[in-house]
C-alpha positions in Angstrom: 212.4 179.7 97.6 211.2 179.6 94.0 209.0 182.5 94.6 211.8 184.8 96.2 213.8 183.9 92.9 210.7 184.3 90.4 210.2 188.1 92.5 214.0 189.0 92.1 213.5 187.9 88.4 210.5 190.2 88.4 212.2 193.1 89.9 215.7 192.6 87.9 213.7 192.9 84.6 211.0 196.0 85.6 214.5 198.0 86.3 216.2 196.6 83.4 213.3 197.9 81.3 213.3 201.7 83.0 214.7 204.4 81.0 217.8 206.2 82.7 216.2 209.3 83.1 213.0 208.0 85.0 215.1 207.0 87.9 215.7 209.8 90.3 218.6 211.5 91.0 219.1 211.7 94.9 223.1 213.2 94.2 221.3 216.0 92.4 222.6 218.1 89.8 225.5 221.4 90.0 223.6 224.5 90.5 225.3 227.7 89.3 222.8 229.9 90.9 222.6 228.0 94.3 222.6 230.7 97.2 223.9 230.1 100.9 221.6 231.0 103.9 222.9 232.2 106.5 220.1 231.8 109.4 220.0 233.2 113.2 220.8 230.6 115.2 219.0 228.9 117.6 217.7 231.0 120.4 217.9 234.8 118.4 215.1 236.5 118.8 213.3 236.4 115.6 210.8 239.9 115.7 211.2 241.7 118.5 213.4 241.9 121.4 214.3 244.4 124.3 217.9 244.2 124.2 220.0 244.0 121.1 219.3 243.3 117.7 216.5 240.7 116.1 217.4 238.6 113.5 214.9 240.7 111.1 216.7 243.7 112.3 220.0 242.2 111.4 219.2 241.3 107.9 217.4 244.5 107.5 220.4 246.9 108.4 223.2 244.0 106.8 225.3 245.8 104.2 228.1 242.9 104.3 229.9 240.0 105.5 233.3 240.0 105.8 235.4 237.3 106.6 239.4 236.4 107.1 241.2 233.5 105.2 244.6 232.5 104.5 242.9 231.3 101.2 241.9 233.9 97.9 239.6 231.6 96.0 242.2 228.6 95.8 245.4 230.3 96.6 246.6 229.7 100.1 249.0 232.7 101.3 250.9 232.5 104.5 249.3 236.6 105.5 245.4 237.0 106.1 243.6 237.9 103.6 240.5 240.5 104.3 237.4 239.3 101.8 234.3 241.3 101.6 230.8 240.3 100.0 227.6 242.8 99.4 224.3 242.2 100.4 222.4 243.7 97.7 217.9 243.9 98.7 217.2 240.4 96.7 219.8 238.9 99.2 217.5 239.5 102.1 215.1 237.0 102.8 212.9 239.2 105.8 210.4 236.1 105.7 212.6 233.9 107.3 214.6 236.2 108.3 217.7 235.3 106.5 220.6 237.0 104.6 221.9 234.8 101.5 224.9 234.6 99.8 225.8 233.1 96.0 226.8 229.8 96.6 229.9 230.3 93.6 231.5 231.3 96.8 232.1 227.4 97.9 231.7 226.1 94.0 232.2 227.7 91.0 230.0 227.4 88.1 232.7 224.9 86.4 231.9 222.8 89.7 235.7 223.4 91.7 235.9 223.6 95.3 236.8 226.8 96.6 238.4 226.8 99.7 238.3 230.3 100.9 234.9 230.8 102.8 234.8 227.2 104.1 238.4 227.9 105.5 237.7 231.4 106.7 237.2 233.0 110.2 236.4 236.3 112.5 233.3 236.2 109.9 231.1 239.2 110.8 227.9 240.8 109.1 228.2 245.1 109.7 226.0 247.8 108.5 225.9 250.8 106.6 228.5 252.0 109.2 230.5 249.4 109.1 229.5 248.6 112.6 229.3 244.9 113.5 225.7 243.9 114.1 226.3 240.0 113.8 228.7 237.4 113.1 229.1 233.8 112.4 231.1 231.6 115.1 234.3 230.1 113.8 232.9 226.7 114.8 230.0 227.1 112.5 232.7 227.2 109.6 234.6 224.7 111.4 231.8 222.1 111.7 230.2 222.4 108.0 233.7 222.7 106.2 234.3 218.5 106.4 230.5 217.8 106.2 230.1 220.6 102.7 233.5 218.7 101.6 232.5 215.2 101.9 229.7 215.9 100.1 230.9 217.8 97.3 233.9 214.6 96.9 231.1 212.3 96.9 229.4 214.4 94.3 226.2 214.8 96.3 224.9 218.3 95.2 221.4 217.8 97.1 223.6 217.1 100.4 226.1 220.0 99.5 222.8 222.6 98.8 220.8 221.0 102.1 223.8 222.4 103.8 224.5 225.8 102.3 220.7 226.4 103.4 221.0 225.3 107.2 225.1 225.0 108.1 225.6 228.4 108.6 223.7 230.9 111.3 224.8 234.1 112.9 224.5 235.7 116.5 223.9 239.2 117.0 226.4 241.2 118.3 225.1 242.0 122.1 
């Protein structure tokens, strides 16, 4: 008993003795420039397939997402609105493949919650024809809209930024 109390002693005064900034921060930090990947989802054909579009092909020919809401950044209006985003080249990862978008589209640089892409649906990625090549299922949204939320209340950016890299994927248009 005197040696669990001697070790808690121990351990009280080596943290009592470390700066602040040596302990790590698992919340993490706001990160202006954080992106959003959007991934294929499970089962898309990566490279090369006989029927339809592979992932690489998608990101290759992408041009933009676009995406309904009934929220413009933190305005909620009672008609849909129509929001577009650009892919421009350094927003094409063909590596994984991936497409990415700024992450100022969930949280500004000021660090507020914006409601409209986490809110939005009939989310589809078209081409330089405007043709629809992909798109993101509503439930995706659905499903990392609490989780994204949650995090960001709790103020856990490396949670929030874990999911803006795997919540969202897309399916190609068949």
């Amino acid at each position: 008993m005197i040696m669990k109390k001697i070790l808690f002693l121990l351990v009280g005064l080596l943290l009592i003795s470390c700066d602040p900034k040596d302990i790590p921060d698992v919340k993490g930090k706001l990160d202006p420039n954080a992106m959003i990947t959007i991934r294929p989802a499970n089962g898309v054909q990566l490279r090369s397939s006989v029927t339809g579009l592979t992932a690489l092909q998608i990101v290759q020919n992408a041009v933009n997402i676009k995406f309904q809401s009934h929220y413009l950044d933190n305005t909620y209006y009672d008609d849909v609105k129509d929001i577009a985003r650009t892919f421009i080249e350094e927003h094409k990862d063909y590596n994984k493949p991936a497409l990415l978008m700024w992450g100022t589209d969930i949280i500004t640089q000021e660090g507020e919650y914006l409601n409209m892409f986490t809110n939005s649906f009939n989310i589809v990625i078209t081409d330089v024809n405007n043709d629809t090549i992909a798109y993101i299922p509503d439930e995706v949204i659905n499903a990392a809209r609490p989780l994204i939320e949650s995090a960001f209340a709790d103020e856990n950016y490396t949670e929030v930024y874990r999911l803006f890299n795997e919540a969202f994927t897309f399916l190609p248009i068949e």
